[in-house]
C-alpha positions as CSV (number, residue, x, y, z in Angstrom):
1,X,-15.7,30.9,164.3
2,X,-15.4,28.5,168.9
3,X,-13.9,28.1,167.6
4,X,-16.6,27.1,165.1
5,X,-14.8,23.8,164.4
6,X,-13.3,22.6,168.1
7,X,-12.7,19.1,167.2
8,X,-11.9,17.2,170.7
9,X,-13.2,18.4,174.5
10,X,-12.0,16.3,177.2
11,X,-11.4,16.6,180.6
12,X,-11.1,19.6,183.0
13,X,-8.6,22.2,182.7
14,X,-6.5,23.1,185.2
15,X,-7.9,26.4,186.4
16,X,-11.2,24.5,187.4
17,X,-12.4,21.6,189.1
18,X,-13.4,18.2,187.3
19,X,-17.3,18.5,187.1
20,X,-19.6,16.0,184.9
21,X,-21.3,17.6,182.2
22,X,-24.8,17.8,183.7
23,X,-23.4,19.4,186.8
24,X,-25.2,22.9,186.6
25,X,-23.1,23.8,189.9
26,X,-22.2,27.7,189.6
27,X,-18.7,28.5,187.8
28,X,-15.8,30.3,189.6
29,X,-15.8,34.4,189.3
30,X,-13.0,35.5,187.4
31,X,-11.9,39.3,186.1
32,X,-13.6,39.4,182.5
33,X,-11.4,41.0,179.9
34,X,-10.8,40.8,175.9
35,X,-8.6,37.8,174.8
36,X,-5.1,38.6,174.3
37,X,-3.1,37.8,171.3
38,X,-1.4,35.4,171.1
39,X,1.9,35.9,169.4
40,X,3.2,33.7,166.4
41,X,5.1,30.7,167.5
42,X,8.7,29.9,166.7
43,X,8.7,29.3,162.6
44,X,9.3,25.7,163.0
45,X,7.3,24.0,160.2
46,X,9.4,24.1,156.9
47,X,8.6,24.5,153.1
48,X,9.0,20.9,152.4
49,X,6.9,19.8,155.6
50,X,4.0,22.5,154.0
51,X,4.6,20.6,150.5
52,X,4.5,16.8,152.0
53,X,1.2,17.3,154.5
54,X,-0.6,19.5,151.5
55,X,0.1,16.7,149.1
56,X,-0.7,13.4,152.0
57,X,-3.8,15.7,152.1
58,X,-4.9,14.8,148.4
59,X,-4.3,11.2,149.1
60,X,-6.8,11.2,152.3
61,X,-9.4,13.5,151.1
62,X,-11.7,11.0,149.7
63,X,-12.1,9.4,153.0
64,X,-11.8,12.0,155.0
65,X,-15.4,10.9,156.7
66,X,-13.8,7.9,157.3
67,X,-11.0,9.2,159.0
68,X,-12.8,11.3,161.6
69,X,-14.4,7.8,162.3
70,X,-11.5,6.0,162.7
71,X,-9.8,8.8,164.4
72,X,-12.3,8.7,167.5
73,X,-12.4,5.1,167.5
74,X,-8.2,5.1,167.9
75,X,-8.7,8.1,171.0
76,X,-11.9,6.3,172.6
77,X,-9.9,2.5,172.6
78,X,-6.6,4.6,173.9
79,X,-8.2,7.0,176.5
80,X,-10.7,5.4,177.5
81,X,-11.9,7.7,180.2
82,X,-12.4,11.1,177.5
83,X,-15.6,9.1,176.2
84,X,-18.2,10.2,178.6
85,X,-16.9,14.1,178.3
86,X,-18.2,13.9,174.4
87,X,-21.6,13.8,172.4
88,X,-23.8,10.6,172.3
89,X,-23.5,11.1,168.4
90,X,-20.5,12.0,167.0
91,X,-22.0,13.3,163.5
92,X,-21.4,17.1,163.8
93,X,-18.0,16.6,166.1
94,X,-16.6,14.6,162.9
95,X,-17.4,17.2,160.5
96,X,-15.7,19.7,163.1
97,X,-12.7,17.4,163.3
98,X,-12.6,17.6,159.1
99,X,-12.7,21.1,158.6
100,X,-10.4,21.9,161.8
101,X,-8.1,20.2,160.1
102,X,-8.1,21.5,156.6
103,X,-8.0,24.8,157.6
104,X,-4.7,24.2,159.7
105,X,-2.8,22.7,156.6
106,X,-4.2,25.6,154.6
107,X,-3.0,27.5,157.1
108,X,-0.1,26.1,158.1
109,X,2.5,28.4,156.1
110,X,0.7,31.5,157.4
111,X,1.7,32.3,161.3
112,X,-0.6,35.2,161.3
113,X,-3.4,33.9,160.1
114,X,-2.8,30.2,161.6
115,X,-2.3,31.9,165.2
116,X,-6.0,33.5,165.1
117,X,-7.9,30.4,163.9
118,X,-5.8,28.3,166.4
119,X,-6.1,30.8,169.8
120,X,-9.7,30.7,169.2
121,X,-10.0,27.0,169.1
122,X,-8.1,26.8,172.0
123,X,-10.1,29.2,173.9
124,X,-13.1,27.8,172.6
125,X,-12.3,24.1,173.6
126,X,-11.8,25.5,177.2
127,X,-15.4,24.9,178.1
128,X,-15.2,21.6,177.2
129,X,-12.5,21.4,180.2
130,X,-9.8,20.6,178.2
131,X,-5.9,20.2,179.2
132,X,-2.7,20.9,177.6
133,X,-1.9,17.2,178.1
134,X,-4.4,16.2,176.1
135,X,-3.4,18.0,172.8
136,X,-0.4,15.3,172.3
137,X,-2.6,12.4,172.7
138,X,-5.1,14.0,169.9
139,X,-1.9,14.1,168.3
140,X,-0.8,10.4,168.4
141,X,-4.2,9.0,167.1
142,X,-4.6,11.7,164.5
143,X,-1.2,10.9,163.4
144,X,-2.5,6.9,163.4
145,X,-5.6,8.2,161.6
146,X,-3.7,9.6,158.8
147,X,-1.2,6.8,158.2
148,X,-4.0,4.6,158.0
149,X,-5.5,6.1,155.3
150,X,-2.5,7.2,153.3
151,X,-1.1,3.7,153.4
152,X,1.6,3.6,151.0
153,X,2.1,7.3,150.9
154,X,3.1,7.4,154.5
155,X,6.7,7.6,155.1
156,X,9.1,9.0,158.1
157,X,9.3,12.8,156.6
158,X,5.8,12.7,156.2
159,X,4.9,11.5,159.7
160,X,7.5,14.5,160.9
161,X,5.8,17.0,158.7
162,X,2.7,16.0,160.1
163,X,3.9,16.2,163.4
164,X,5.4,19.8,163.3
165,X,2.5,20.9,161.8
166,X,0.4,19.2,164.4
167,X,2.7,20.7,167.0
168,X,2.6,24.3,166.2
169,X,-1.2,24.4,166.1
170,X,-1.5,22.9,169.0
171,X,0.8,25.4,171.1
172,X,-1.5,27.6,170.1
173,X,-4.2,26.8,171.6
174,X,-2.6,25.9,174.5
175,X,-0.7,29.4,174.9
176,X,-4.2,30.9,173.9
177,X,-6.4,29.0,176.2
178,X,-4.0,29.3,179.2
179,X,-4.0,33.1,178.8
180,X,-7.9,33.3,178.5
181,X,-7.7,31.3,181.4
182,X,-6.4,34.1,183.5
183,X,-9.0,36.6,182.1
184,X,-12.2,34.9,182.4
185,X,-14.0,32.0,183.2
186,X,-14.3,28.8,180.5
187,X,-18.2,28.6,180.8
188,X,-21.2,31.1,182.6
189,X,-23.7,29.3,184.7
190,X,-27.2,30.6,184.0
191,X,-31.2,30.3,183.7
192,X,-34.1,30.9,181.6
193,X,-36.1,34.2,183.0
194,X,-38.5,34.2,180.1
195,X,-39.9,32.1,177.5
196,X,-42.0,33.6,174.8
197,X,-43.7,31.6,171.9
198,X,-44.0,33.8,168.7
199,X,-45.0,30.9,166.6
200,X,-43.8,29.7,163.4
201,X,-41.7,27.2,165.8
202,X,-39.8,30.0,167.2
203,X,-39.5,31.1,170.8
204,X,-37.9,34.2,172.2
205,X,-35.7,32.8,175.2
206,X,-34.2,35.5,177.6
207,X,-31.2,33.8,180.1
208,X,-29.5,35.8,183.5
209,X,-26.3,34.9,183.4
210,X,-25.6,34.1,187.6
211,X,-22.4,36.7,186.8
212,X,-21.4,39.0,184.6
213,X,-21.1,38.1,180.8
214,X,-19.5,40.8,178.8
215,X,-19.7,40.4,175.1
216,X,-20.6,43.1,172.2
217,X,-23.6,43.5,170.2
218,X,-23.5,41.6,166.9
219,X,-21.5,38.4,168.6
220,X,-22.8,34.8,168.9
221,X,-22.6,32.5,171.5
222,X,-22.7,28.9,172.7
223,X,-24.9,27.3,174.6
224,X,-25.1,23.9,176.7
225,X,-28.6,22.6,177.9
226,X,-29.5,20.1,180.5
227,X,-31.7,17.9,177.8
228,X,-28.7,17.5,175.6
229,X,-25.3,17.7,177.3
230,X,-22.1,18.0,175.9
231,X,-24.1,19.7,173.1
232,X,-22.9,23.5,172.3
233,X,-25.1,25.5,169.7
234,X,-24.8,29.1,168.6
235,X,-27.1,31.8,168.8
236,X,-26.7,35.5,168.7
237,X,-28.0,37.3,171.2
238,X,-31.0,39.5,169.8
239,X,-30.3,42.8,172.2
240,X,-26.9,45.3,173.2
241,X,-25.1,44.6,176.3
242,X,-27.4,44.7,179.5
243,X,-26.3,46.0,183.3
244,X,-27.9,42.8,184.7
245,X,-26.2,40.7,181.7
246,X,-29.5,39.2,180.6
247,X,-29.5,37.8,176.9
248,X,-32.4,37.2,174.9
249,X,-32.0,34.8,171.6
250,X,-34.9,34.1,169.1
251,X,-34.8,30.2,168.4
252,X,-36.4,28.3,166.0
253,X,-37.1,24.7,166.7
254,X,-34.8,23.1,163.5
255,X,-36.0,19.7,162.4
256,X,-34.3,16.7,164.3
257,X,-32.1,19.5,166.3
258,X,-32.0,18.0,170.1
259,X,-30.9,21.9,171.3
260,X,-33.3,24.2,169.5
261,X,-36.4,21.8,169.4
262,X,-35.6,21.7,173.9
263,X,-35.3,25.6,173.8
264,X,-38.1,26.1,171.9
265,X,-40.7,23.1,173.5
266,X,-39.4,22.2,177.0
267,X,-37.7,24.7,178.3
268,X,-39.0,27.0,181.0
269,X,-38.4,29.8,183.2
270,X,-36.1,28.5,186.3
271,X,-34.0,25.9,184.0
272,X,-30.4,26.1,184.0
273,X,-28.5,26.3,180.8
274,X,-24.9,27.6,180.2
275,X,-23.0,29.8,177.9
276,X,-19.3,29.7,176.6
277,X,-17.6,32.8,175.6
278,X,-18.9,35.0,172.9
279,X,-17.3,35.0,169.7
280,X,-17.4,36.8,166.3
281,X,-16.2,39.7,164.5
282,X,-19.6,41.4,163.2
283,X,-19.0,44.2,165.5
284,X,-20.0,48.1,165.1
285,X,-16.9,50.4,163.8
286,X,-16.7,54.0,164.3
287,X,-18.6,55.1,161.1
288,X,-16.5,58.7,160.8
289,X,-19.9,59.9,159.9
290,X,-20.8,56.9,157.7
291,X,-24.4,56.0,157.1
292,X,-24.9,52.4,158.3
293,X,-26.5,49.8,155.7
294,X,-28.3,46.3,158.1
295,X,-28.7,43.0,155.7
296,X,-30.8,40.3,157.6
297,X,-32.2,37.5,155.9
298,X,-34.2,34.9,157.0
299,X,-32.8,34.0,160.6
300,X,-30.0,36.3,160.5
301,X,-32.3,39.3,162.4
302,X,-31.2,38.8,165.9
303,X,-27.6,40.0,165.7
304,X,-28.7,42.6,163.3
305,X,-31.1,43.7,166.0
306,X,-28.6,43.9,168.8
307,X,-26.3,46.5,166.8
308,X,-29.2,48.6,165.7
309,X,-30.1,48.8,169.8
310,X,-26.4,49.8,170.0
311,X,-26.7,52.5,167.5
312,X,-29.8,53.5,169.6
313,X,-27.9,54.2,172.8
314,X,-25.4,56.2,170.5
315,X,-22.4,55.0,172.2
316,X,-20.4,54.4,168.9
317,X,-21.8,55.3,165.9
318,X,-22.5,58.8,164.3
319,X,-24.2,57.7,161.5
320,X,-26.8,60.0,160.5
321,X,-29.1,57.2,158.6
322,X,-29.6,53.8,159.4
323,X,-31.3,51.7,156.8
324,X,-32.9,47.7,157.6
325,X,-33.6,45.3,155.0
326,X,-35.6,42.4,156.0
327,X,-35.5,39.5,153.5
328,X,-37.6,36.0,153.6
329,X,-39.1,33.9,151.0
330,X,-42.6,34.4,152.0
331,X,-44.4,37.3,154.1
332,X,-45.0,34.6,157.1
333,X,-41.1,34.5,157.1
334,X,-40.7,37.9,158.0
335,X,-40.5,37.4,161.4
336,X,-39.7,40.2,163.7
337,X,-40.3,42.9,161.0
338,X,-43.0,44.6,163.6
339,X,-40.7,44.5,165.9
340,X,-38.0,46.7,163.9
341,X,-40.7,48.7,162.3
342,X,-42.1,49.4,166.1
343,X,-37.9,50.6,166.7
344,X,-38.2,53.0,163.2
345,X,-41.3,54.4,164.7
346,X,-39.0,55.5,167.9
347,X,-35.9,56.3,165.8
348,X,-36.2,59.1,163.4
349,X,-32.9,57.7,161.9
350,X,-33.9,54.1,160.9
351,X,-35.3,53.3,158.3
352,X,-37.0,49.5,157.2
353,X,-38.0,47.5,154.0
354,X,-38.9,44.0,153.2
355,X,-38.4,42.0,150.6
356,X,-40.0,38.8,150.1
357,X,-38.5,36.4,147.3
358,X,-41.0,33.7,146.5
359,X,-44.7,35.6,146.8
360,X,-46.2,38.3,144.4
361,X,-46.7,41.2,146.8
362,X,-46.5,44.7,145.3
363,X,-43.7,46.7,147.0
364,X,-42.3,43.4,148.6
365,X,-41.4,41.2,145.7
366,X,-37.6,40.8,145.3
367,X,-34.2,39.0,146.5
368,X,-32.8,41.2,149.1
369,X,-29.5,41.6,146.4
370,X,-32.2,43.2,143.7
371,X,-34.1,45.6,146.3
372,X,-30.3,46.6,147.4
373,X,-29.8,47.6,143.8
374,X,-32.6,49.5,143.8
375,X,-32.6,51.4,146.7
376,X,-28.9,52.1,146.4
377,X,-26.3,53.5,146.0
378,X,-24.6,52.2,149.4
379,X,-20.7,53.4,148.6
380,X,-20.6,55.8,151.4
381,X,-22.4,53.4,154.1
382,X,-20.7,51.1,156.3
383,X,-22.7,47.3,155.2
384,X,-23.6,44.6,158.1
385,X,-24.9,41.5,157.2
386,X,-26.6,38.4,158.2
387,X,-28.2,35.3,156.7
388,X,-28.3,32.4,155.1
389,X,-25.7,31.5,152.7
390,X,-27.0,31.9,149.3
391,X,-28.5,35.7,150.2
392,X,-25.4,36.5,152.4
393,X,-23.3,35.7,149.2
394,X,-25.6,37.8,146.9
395,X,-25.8,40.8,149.0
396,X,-22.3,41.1,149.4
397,X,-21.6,40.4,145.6
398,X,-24.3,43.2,144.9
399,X,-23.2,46.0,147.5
400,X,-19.1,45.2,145.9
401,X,-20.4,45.5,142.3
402,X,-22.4,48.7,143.5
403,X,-19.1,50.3,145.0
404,X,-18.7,49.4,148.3
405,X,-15.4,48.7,149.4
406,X,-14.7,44.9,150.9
407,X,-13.5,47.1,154.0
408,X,-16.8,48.3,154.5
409,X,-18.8,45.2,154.6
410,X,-18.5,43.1,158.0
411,X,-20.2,39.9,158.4
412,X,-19.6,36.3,160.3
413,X,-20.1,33.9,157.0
414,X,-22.2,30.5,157.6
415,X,-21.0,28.4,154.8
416,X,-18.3,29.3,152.7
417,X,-15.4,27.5,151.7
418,X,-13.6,26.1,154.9
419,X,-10.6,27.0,153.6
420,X,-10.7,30.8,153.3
421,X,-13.6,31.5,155.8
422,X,-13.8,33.2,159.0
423,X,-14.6,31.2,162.1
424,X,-18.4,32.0,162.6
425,X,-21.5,30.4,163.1
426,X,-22.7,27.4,161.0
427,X,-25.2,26.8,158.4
428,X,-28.7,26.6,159.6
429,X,-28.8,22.7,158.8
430,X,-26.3,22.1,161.7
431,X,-29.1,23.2,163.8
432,X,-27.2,26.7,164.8
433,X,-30.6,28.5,164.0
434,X,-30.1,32.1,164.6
435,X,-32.7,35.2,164.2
């Protein structure tokens, strides 16, 4: 996930000039490619430094809020001149910083899995222009966070073990965000070419990139606006790949969200906005003749949408049968259902249902996990899913205790556990709206 939870963005990185936030000048070309792996760094954290910064971590956890506070308030008196390159409001960064930082001591004794979560917060943080000097500084005031907070329980080993741990996350990101750096550019300069009310507070918003922007169908990405810089939010992109790079993403204006509610009621062809790299995992697999099972509930229907159009253009799958569920809590939730039932008309292949959980409707009514159950069995399909929490969790606890094999079910989580999540996009209430 972004990394879903980048926790500091300062100043420019090397490979581009120093430009303010609102400067919507175009970005430097650069040859687009994949990111590299990254491999594991030297094993220099031991079992005792794993043991003392798991157990300091008990100690601070009840104030952890408190610590992200104090933490930006040590960097901001110290440095000064990073405060301008960061949010007006600090809420969500906070958060970001807290769960960053549990997942790298829950991570911490496991290179393989530490390396991923760290090279994509370092090639996340890029677009936020940051340097490899500044990882050290972060250091030294997280460091001064945590001792405050710890008070008694802070000693020498346990400022080391801190420290190592500290240090081999953050050669991560630097070895991963120096090598993305030769690939591609941090951020993509574009405008809005068409802006589309469908009602319900949702608009369909279709950008042109001002150079290309590879990413595959089923990915998310980040975007920056004029009316709220320094402000990234997700969206997935509702369509496959483009030659002219275009993206279209279905936003819904989300109470007190500064991005979405600009998107949705301000926004107009002509205005600039920028993208950072995509990101997620929710990609097609070769099927090997597997049918292909789509989840989307609520506002997960846009990247669901985008991998059905791949399917379309047959460039990877050979599934014979594609089926759709649509899930909402009420039939004026089910938004884009035309559109997909428009797509089954064209493609002999797809097939859609609807399920709506909190109206009476005859052939509607149900959770999407009950009308799985009933329109199964899904062993042999390969399962994508999309949507809020609570359904995402049911659907994939229903198509497991139907058969299906964890391998076969692919999705970007929202809101589980930090701790043993994927990076992916966040829940809707962090604004991230997605459709």
């Amino acid at each position: 996930m972004t990394g879903r939870f980048e926790f500091m963005h300062q100043s420019s990185h090397p490979d581009r000039p120093t430009t303010p936030a609102d400067d919507w000048s175009g970005a430097n070309a650069a040859h687009l490619a994949a990111p590299a792996r990254i491999a594991a760094a030297p094993a220099s954290v031991t079992d005792e430094d794993v043991a003392l910064v798991r157990a300091s971590l008990t100690v601070v956890t009840p104030h952890v809020s408190e610590l992200a506070a104090h933490f930006y308030s040590i960097l901001f008196s110290r440095y000064p001149q990073v405060r301008d390159l960061f949010p007006a409001e600090l809420d969500v960064q906070r958060e970001r910083l807290v769960r960053a930082l549990l997942r790298i001591v829950e991570l911490v004794d496991d290179p393989d899995n530490l390396v991923a979560f760290c090279s994509r917060l370092g090639r996340g943080h890029r677009k936020f222009g940051t340097q490899s000097g500044h990882y050290p500084a972060v250091g030294e005031c997280l460091l001064q966070a945590l001792s405050h907070f710890a008070g008694p329980a802070w000693h020498p080993a346990l400022a080391t073990a801190w420290q190592r741990a500290y240090t081999a996350a953050a050669d991560v990101m630097v070895r991963a965000a120096e090598e993305d750096a030769r690939n591609r550019p941090a951020v993509w300069d574009a405008h809005i070419v068409g802006h589309v009310h469908r009602g319900h507070g949702i608009a369909e918003i279709t950008v042109r990139p001002h150079q290309p922007y590879p990413f595959v169908a089923g990915q998310y990405v980040s975007i920056e606006t004029p009316w709220a810089p320094r402000q990234w939010r997700q969206y997935s992109p509702a369509n496959a790949p483009r030659p002219n790079s275009e993206l279209t993403f279905h936003v819904r204006a989300v109470r007190e969200g500064k991005v979405s509610n600009a998107l949705v009621h301000h926004a107009r062809p002509g205005d600039p906005v920028r993208l950072g790299p995509p990101e997620g995992d929710m990609v097609l697999r070769p099927t090997r003749q597997r049918d292909l099972l789509f989840v989307a509930g609520g506002t997960g229907l846009a990247p669901i949408r985008a991998l059905i159009e791949e399917v379309a253009q047959g460039s990877i799958s050979d599934a014979r049968e594609v089926s759709l569920f649509i899930g909402a809590r009420t039939a004026n939730e089910l938004y884009g259902l035309d559109d997909m039932l428009r797509m089954s008309q064209r493609y002999h292949w797809l097939r859609v249902r609807a399920a709506v959980s909190d109206e009476r409707i005859p052939g509607l009514e149900g959770t999407l996990p009950e009308v799985l159950a009933e329109f199964g069995p899904w062993y042999r399909h390969e399962a994508y899913l999309c949507g809020p929490p609570q359904m995402l969790s049911g659907a994939v606890h229903a198509l497991r205790r139907h058969g299906v094999p964890p391998r076969h079910i692919h999705y970007d989580p929202w809101d589980t556990p930090v701790l043993t999540a994927p990076l992916g996009p966040p829940p809707p209430d962090e604004e991230d709206d997605q459709l």
